[in-house]
N, C-alpha and C positions, 0 to 999 in steps of 0.2 A: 726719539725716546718717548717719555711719557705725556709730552707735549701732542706730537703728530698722532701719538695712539689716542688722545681724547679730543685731538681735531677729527680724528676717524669718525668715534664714536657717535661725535656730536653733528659732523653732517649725516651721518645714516637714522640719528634721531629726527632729524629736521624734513631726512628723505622721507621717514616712516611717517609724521609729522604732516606732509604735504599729502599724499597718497590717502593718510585718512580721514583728511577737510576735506579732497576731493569727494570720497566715498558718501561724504557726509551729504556735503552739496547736492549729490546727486540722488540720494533718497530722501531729503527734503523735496527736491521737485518733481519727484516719483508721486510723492506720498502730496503735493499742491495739485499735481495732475489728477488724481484719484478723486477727492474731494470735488475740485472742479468739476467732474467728469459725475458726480454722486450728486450734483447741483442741478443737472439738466433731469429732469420730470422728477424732481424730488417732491413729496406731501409738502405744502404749505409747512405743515407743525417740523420739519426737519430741518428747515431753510434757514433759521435761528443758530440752531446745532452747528451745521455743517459753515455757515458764514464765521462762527467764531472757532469752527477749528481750523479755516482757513488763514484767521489772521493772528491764532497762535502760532502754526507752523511760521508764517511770514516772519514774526518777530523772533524767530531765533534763529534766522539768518545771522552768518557770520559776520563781522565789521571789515 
């Protein structure tokens, strides 16, 4: 009844849910690789920039 139809509902929220923390996870460290990768023969004056977008992206790792 209307019990199993919102145990449906609410594992395929939870499926949808997992799929896009993965997605998420995964262009955070797309986007730590990049930065990284913009570190090597970077000006002096960007090394500032690029260190503190590093450890923004960092901290908004998931828990």
């Amino acid at each position: 009844g209307v019990l199993r139809l919102a145990d449906a509902e609410c594992a395929a929220a939870a499926d949808r849910l997992g799929a896009v923390e993965a997605e998420v996870e995964g262009l955070r460290q797309a986007a730590l690789e990049a930065l990284r990768a913009d570190l090597d023969g970077a000006p002096k004056e960007r090394l500032d920039v690029l260190v503190k977008a590093i450890r923004k992206v960092k901290r908004q790792q998931p828990a």
